[in-house]
C-alpha positions, 0 to 999 in steps of 0.5 A, a space after each residue: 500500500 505504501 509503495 503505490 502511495 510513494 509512488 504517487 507522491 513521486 510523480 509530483 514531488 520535486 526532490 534532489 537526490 540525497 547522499 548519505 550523511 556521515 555518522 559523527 563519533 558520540 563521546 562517552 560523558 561524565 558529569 564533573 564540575 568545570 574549574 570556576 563553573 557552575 557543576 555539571 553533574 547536577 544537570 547532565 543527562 544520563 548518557 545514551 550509550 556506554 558507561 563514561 570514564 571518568 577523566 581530568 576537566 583541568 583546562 589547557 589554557 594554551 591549546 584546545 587539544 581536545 576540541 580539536 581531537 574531537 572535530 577531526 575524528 574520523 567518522 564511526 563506521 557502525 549505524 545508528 544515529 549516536 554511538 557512543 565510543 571514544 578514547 578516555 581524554 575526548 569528552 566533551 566536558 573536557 572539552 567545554 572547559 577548554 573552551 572556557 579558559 583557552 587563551 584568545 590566540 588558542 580560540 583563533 588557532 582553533 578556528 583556523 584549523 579547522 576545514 573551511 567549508 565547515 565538515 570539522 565544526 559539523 562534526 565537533 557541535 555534533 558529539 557537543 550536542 550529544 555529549 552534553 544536554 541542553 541545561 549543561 550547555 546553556 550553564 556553561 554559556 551563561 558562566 562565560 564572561 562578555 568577551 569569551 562569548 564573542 571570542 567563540 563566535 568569532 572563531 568557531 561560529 559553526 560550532 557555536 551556532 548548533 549549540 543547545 541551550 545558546 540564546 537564539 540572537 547568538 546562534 542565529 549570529 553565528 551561523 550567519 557568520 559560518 554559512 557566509 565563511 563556508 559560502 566563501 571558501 566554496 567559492 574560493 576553491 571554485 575550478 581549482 585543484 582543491 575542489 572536491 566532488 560534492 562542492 557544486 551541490 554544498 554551494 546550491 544548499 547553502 544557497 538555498 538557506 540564504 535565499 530563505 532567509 531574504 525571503 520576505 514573501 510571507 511572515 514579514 518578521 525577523 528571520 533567525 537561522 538557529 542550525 546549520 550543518 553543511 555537511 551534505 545533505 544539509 540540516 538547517 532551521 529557520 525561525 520566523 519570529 523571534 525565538 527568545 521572546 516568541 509567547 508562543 512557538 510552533 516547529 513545523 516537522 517536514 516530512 519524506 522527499 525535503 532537503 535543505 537544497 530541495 525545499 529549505 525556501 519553500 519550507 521557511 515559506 511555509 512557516 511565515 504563512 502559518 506565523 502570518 495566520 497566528 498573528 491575524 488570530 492574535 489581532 481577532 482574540 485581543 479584540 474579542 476579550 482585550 488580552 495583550 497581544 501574544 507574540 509567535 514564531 514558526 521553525 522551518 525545522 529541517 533538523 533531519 535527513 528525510 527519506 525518500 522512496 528508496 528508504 522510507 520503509 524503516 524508521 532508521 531515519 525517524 529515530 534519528 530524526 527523533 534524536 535531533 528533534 528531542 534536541 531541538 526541543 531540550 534546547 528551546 526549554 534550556 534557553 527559555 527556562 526562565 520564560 517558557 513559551 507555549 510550544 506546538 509541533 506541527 509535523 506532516 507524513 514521515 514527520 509525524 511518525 519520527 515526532 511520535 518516536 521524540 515524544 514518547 521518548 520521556 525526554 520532552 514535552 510540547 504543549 500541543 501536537 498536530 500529526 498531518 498526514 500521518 502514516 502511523 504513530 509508534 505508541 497506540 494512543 495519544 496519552 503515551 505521549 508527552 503533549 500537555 492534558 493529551 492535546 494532540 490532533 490529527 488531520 486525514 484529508 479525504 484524497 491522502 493516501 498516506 493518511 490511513 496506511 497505518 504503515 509505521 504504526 497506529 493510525 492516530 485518525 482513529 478513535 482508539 488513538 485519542 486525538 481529536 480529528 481536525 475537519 479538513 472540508 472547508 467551509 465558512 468560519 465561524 467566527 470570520 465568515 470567510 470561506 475557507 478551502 478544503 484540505 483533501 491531498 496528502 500536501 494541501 494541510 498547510 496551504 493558506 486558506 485552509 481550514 486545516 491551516 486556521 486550525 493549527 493557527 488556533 491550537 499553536 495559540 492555545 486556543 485549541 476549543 475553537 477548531 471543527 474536530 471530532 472527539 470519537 470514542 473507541 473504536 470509532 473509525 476514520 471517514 472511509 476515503 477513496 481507494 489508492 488506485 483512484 488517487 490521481 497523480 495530481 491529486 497529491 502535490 507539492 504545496 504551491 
């Protein structure tokens, strides 16, 4: 059944052939406390893999050899999205600490070593992110002084810039500097003998996060790139909106055939019409009971490598992705601790399944979460999910043939699974009048003017009891929808 679906999605769909990506070295983590730092075995999570050793965290004030050991480490040969195996003196607390008290020329020395389209600083903020979690990272930010902090994003930006737990605005200003750097250094080996296969492909990527962050064409607010990996095929996050003071924040969750170079302005598009959606409902609500106008960003989130038809049928990159994901969301709780926004996860097709595979790890939690598309949730019911008071939805279009496959697991349109099954026909608003579009295909949920689209506008402002949806009981099924082999070519397409 899946086959014929992917199929059709593939006539329609445009997607760029994705290569591999390397699987960084994990590192084995104590928790000792840093020299002059705050402890980091009160907030350090359990390690996902092997039992740490543990080592000396003394800093080496003139060199960063650890850091740079673990930047160029040579890449695991095993699978899986993190093992977790390497010699005693990599940690990464080792490593932090080092961070913390090298002397400047050391900073730079460090930068300077590394390669300058960016594999180095991809793989060292890879096993940082894995090594340390995100209240660890955003403790030892907040116990560097002013001029540690820009001497870090002077130097290793690309490093910087994937940490989390780091303020947004900083991040956001480190990866600017290290998609410019590896931009340049792209450009400069252009038609010399130090360019190596792959750069045409890299320079197109990094130009497609470039050209989403100028767009303006929809969610006319601040644009912050909060990731950026260049390691083919990429990863990268948009936010639409600011991250740091955002009321509410919505991470929208692609799913297969997206790539950084394929569909990074497309998705980052995709985020400003739904944040410009959000905005009108705050303007509607204030007006309507005279509350303070709530303030929202939107994530392009295209953390993870999506399948395509040649590996869709494993969870093998949804368990990676879900990994990535459980970052992302650790990070955005570290960096606001102290002013935590109301968070949503809107995730369509594969997406879906890999945000079921991060919420039901216990790691960490949302407020709300819309399932678009889904072919199957790993857990059978919605309240094995980390979603605040099971505020869970899903939508099923009546033309989806991905909708219903049930492929990965429970399909969360039925009444068993305890979501409540958003209304996609269209219709006239109850509250606006305006008439609003059906969402019938596998890729209509998130276009503008949508029910579908209002709806996830409503429950990523809290206001989930306005939407149209059916609260089924057990046993209920979904509505019945049209045979595969009806579904036409053209009626699953790529989101204008």
């Amino acid at each position: 059944m899946l086959f014929l679906a992917t199929a059709i999605l593939s006539a329609s769909i445009h997607f760029a052939g994705a290569v591999d990506a390397p699987v960084v070295p994990g590192v084995a983590v104590t928790a000792p406390g840093e020299p002059g730092g705050p402890p980091l075995a009160d907030t350090a999570a359990p390690p996902r893999g092997d039992e740490p050793a543990t080592v000396d965290t003394t800093p080496g004030l003139e060199q960063v050899a650890v850091c740079r050991a673990l930047a160029t480490a040579e890449p695991s040969t095993t699978t899986g999205a993190r093992p977790s195996t390497a010699a005693p003196d990599l940690t990464v607390p080792a490593c932090l600490a080092e961070l913390r008290g090298a002397s400047s020329p050391a900073l730079t020395a460090l930068g300077d070593s590394f390669d300058p389209v960016g594999d180095d600083a991809s793989r060292l903020s890879a096993v940082l992110t894995a090594g340390a979690d995100a209240p660890t990272t955003a403790a030892w930010w907040a116990g560097l002084d002013d001029s540690r902090r820009l001497g870090l994003v002077a130097a290793v930006p690309g490093v910087v810039g994937q940490l989390e737990g780091v303020p947004y605005s900083v991040r956001d200003q480190a990866n600017r500097l290290f998609l410019g750097a590896a931009t340049l250094a792209l450009h400069d080996r252009d038609e010399t003998a130090a360019e190596q296969v792959g750069d045409d492909a890299r320079s197109a990527m990094l130009g497609q996060v470039q050209l989403a962050l100028a767009d303006r064409s929809a969610g006319d607010e601040d644009r912050q790139l909060i990731a950026l990996d260049t390691v083919m095929p990429g990863r990268a996050a948009v936010s639409v909106g600011s991250l740091d003071t955002a009321d509410d924040v919505s991470v929208l969750v692609p799913g297969m055939f997206f790539t950084v170079q394929g569909q990074m302005v497309d998705w980052a598009e995709t985020a400003g019409q739904l944040h410009d959606e959000q905005r009108a409902w705050t303007y509607l609500l204030a007006r309507s009971d005279a509350r303070p106008l709530d303030s929202v960003a939107v994530v392009a989130w295209m953390g993870y490598r999506t399948p395509d038809l040649t590996n869709v049928y494993t969870l093998d990159l949804a368990r990676q992705g879900a990994g990535h994901l459980e970052d992302a969301l650790s990070g955005l709780d570290a960096a606001r601790a102290s002013d935590a926004p109301r968070v949503t996860v809107v995730a369509h097709s594969y997406g879906s399944t890999t945000a079921t595979l991060a919420l039901s790890s216990g790691r960490v939690s949302v407020d709300s979460l819309a399932l678009l598309g889904s072919p199957g949730s790993v857990v059978p019911t919605a309240a094995m999910l980390s979603v605040a008071d099971d505020d869970v939805y899903a939508a099923a279009g009546s033309f989806d043939p991905v909708a219903g496959s049930g492929y990965f697991g429970v399909d969360p349109g039925t009444g068993a699974f305890g979501a409540v099954l958003l209304h996609t026909g269209g219709g006239d608003d109850s509250v606006t009048g305006r008439a609003l579009r059906a969402a019938l295909g596998h890729n209509d949920y998130l276009l503008p003017g949508t029910e579908s689209m209002r709806s996830l506008a409503l429950i990523a402002l809290g206001h989930g009891d306005m939407v149209d949806g059916d609260e089924r009981g057990p046993g209920e099924p979904r509505p019945d929808g049209p045979e595969l082999a009806l579904v036409r070519p053209q009626d699953v397409y790529l989101r204008d």
